[in-house]
N, C-alpha and C positions, 0 to 999 in steps of 0.2 A: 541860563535859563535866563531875551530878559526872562533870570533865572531870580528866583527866592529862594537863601538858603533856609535852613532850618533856622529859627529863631535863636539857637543860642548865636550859631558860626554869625548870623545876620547880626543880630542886636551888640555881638563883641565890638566890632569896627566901628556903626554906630556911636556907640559908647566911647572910644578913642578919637574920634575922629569930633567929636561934640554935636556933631549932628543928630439821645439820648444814654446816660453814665452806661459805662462798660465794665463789670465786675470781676469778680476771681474767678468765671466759672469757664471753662473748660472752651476754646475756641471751635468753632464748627469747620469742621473739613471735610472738602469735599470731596469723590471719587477721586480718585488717581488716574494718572493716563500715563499709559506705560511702554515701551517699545523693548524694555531691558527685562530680566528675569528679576524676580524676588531679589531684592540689595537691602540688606539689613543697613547699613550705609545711610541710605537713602531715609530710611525710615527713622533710623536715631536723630539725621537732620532734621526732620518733619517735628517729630518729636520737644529738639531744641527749640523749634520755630515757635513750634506752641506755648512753650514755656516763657520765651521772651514776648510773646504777645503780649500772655498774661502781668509780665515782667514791668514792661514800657505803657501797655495799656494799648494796645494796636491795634486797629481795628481790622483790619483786611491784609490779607501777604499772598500772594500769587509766586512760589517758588519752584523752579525748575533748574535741570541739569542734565548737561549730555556727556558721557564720558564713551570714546569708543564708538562715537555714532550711535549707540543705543539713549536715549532721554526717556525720563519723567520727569514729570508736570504738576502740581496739586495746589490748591486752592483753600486758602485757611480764614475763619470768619468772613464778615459780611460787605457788601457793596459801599451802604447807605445807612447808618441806624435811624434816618427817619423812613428810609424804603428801601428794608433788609431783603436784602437775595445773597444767597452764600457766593463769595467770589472761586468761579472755577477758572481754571485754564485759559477759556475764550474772555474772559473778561477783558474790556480794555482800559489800562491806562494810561496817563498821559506819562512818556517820558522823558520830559525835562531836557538836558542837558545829554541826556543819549543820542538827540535828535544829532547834534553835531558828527556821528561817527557815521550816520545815514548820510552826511549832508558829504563828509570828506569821501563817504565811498561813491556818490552820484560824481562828482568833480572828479574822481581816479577814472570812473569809465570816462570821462570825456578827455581825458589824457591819453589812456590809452586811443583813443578813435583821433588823437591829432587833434580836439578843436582848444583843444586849453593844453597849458606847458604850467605845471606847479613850480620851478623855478619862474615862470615869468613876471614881470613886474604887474601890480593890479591895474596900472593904468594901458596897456597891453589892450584889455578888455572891458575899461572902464573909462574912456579919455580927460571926462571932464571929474575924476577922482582928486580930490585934493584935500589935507589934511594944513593944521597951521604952518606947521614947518614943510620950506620947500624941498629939503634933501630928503625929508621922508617920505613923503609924495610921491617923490621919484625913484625909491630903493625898497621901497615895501613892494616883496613878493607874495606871489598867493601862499605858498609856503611859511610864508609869516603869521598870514592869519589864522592858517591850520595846525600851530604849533603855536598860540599864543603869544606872539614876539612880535607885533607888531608898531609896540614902543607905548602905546597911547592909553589913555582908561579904557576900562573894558566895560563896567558897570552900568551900561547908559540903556533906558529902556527908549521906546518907539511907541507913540498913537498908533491904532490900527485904523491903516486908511487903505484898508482890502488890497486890489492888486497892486498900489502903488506903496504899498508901506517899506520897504528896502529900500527903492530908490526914492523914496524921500529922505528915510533915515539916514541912509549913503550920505546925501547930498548935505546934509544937516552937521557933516565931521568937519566943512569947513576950517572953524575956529577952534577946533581938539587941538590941545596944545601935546608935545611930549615930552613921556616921563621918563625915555629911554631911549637908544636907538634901534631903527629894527634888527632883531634878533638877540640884541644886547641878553638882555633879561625876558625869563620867562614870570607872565602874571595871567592869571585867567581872565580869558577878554570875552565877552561877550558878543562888544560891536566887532571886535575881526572878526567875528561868525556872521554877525549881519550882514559886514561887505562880503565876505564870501556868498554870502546867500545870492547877493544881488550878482554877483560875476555868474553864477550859475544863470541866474535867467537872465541874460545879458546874453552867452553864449547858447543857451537852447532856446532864446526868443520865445519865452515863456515864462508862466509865474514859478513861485518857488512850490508850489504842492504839487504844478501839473509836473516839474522838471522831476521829483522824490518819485513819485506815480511812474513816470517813463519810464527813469532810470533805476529805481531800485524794487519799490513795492511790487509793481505787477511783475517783472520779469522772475524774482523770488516766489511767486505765488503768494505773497504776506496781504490776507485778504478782510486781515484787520488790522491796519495802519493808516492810519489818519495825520493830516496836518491842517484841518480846521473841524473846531468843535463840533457844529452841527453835523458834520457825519460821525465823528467817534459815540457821539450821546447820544446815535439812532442805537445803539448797541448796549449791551448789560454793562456799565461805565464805574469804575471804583472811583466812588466821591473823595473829595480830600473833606480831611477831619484835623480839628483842633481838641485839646483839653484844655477846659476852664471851670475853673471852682470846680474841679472834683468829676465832671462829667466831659462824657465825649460829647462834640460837637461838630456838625457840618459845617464847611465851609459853601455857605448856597452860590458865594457872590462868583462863579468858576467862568473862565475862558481860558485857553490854550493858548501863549505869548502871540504877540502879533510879530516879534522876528523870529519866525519859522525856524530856521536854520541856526538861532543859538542855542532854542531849547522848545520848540512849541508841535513835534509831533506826540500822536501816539499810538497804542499797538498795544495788544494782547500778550499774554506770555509765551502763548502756541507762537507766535509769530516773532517772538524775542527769542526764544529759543532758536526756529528756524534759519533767525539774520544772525545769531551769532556762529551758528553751525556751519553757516556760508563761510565765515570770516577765518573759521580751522581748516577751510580744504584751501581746495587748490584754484579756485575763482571762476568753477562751473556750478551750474546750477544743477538740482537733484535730476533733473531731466538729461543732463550731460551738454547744457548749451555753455557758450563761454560767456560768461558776464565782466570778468576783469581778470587781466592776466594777474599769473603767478605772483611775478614782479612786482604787478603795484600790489596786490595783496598784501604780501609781506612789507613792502615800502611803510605801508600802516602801521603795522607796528613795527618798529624799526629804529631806534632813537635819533632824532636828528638834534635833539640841545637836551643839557643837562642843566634840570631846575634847579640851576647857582649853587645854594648852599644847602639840600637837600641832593641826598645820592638817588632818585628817582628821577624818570628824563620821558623826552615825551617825542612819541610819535605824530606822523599825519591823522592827526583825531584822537590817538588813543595812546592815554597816560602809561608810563613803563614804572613796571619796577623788579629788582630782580630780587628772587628769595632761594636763599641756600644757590645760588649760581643759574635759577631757572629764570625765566624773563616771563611776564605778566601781563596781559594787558588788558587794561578796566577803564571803565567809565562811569559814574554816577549820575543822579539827577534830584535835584530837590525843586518843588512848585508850592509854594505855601505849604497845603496837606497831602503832599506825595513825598515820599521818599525813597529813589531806586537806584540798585546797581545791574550795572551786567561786569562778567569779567571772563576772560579768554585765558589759559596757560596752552600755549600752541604745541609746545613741544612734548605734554601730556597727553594730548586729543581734547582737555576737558573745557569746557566752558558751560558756566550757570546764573542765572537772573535770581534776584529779588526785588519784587514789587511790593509798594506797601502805600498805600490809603492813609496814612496818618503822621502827622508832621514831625514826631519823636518817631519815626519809622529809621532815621539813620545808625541809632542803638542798636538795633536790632541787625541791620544790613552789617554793620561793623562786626557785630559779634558773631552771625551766623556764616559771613563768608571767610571769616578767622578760623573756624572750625570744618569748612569744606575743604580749606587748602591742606590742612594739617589731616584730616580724614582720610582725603583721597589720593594726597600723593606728599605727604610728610614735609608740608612747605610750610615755614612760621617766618613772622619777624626778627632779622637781629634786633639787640636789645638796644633800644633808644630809637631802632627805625619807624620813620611815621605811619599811621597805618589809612592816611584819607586817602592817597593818594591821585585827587583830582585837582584840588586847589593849594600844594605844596601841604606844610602841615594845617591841619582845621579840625586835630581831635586832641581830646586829654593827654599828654604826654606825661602824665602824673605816673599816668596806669605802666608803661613801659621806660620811661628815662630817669636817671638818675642824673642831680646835680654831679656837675663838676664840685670836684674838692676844693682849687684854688680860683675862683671866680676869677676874672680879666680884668684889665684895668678898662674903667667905664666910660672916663670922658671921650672916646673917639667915636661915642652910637650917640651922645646926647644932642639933641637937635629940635630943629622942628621938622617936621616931612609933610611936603606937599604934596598933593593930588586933587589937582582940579580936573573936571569941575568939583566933585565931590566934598572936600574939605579938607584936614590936616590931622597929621598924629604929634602930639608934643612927645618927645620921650629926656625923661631929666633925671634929677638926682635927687631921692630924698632922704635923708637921714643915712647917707654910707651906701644906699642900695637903687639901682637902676628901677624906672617906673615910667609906664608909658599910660596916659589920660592925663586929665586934669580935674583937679576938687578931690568929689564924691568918687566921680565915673574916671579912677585911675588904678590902675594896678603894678602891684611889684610883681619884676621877672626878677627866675635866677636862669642861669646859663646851664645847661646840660652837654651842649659841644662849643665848637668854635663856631659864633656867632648866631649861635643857635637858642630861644630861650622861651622859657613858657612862664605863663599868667599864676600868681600865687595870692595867697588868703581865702578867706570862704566864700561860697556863692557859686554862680551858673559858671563863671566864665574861668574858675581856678584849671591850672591844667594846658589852657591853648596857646598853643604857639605864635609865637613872633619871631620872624627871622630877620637877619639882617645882611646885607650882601654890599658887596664890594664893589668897586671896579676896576679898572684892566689896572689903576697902579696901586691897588691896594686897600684904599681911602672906602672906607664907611660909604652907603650914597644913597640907596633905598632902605624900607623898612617893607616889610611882606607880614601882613596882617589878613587872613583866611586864602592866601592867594592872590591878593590886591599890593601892587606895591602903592608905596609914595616915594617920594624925590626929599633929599635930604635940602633942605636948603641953602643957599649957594654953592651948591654940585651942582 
């Protein structure tokens, strides 16, 4: 998303680095829309959904699910509490950081038709492409950027300078210095969605919404998907909302990122549903036209690198994971006061959204598609497995891991870790026990695997992970904090 995570995952790093009310009563749901028979299933979820509404304080949830080709759709509380309209099925919202799996499937059709090769290097279709280091320049594939490996920060937003905002952003990576080489390590990158955005219109000679439009939105029939605000907000639009002191609150100040392509389309749930239902066949449209072969279909999700020290791995767009031996693939999305996922199990038939209008909406998303998988097809986490699965670990690991019994010996993580531009993680020694901040704004880890370790004492951020990864000869070198590495210093 330029993405915003939810405040806690956000303000964690932060932190390391130094750098109207909604009550108990009962959420409004709207009609159902249904293609399947009566599914008590379905209803018990709806059911959950409610309850964590009222749980988290949520204001709006747009949840569907297609299992078998048959889907339902339903729509739970409101748009707006300053201009309530209950959110149904057509509602749109913006989503985030999904926009990426839109952006990886327009780039596969144009592999498949010959004009781009995702093995090929970016400057292939970008000539005047250049990054600080010149061996990375020259060795970053587009395949990099669409598996997050592309070596460099990820986190970098962009001015919106309308149709030039890509390739100016592009041209602006100059002086990005790296934190890796490409494909070394996986970190969630933002700006390789940017350059990707731009090699797309580069190659269809066109901006980045008309190339989404060409290539995915119209040919799909998805006839509420947007990637600039003024058209999504001609439509019944789920506002983003915050809570403060006790009451829900709009977020009035709204626009959809200006790098399209890392995180700034959006789309309806009828229409979420639809592209994910695309994403379980076989790469024709419901008409019987061919949109994208077989092959790259499944190329999508598909693992091409394994997130270091997490057993979850990542496909062209979409994060993998496997549970009880089944393979997964999901995406998420946070924007200030939006919070969403989609998620696909291919080998089931089943794939289902939730959207949600309120910034503690990723509670919710967590807890209610932990209980779809276990519902519909008896899939849960091993124990200690992470359950974000978009930016490596970025949830409570309280809830599911247990400390190791013999902690490790700790001088070979203590350091400083760099990431510029952004800033640094100190990680030290205070009294016998590993701690990563400094003053106030630090916290003790303890280890739950090998090099694996989460945030302890009271407060928002007890519980999150910190990972720490190696390289090829063993040696400590980054620190991975929500999905963001840093560079250990003099590695």
């Amino acid at each position: 998303m330029s993405e915003n995570e939810s405040t806690m995952h956000r303000r964690l790093f932060l932190s390391l680095a130094g750098a109207v009310a909604i009550g108990s009563t009962r959420p409004t749901r709207s009609a159902a829309w249904s293609t399947a028979q009566a599914d008590p299933r379905f209803d018990a979820i709806c059911d959950l959904v409610e309850a964590k509404m009222a749980e988290y304080r949520i204001t709006g949830v747009a949840f569907g699910l297609s299992k078998d080709g048959a889907s339902q759709r339903r729509g739970f509380g409101l748009t707006n509490v300053d201009n309530p309209q209950p959110i149904t099925p057509d509602t749109v919202f913006p989503i985030a950081s999904i926009s990426k799996t839109v952006v990886g499937t327009a780039l596969m059709r144009l592999h498949d038709q010959g004009r781009l090769d995702v093995e090929a290097p970016v400057r292939d279709y970008l000539p005047t492409f250049r990054v600080a280091d010149a061996s990375a320049t020259r060795d970053v594939r587009i395949w990099h950027l669409m598996t997050h490996t592309p070596g460099w920060e990820g986190q970098l937003s962009t001015p919106d300078r309308g149709p030039a905002t890509l390739a100016s952003f592009t041209q602006g990576l100059v002086d990005l210095p790296q934190l890796a080489r490409p494909g070394e390590v996986w970190a969630y990158n933002n700006a390789g969605w940017g350059v990707a955005g731009r090699v797309l219109e580069a190659v269809t000679d066109s901006t980045i919404g008309e190339a989404l439009s060409d290539l995915v939105f119209n040919p799909l029939g998805l006839d509420r998907a947007f990637s600039r605000t003024g058209d999504a907000m001609t439509y019944r639009f789920a506002a983003p909302h915050r809570e403060e002191g006790g009451r829900t609150l709009v977020n009035h100040a709204f626009q959809l990122p200006a790098n399209v392509s890392a995180g700034g389309c959006a789309m309806s749930l009828d229409n979420m549903i639809q592209y994910l239902e695309f994403h379980l066949g076989d790469g024709t449209t419901p008409d019987g036209a061919r949109l994208l072969s077989t092959a790259s279909l499944v190329a999508m999700r598909t693992a091409r690198i394994r997130k270091n020290s997490s057993t979850d791995e990542m496909g062209l767009g979409w994060h993998l994971r496997t549970l009880d031996g089944v393979v997964t693939a999901q995406h998420g999305g946070t924007l200030g006061g939006h919070c969403l996922h989609a998620q696909l199990v291919p080998e089931r038939n089943l794939c289902f959204s939730i959207l949600t209008n309120h910034r503690n909406g990723w509670r919710l998303n967590e807890d209610v598609a932990t209980v779809i998988l276990d519902t519909y097809e008896e899939l849960a986490l091993a124990p200690g497995q992470m359950t974000g699965g978009n930016r490596g670990g970025n949830e409570r690991m309280t809830y599911h891991a247990e400390p190791v019994t013999l902690q490790p010996p700790l001088d070979e993580y203590v350091g400083l870790y760099q990431r510029p531009p952004v800033g640094d993680v100190n990680v030290h020694i205070e009294d016998g026990r590993l701690v990563v901040g400094r003053g106030q704004r630090s916290y003790g880890l303890v280890f739950w695997g090998r090099d694996m370790t989460y945030t302890t004492g009271p407060g928002a951020f007890a519980g999150m992970a910190v990972e720490f990864i190696r390289d090829d000869s063993g040696a400590v070198t980054w620190v991975r904090v929500n999905g963001r590495i840093a560079r250990k210093e003099g590695r």
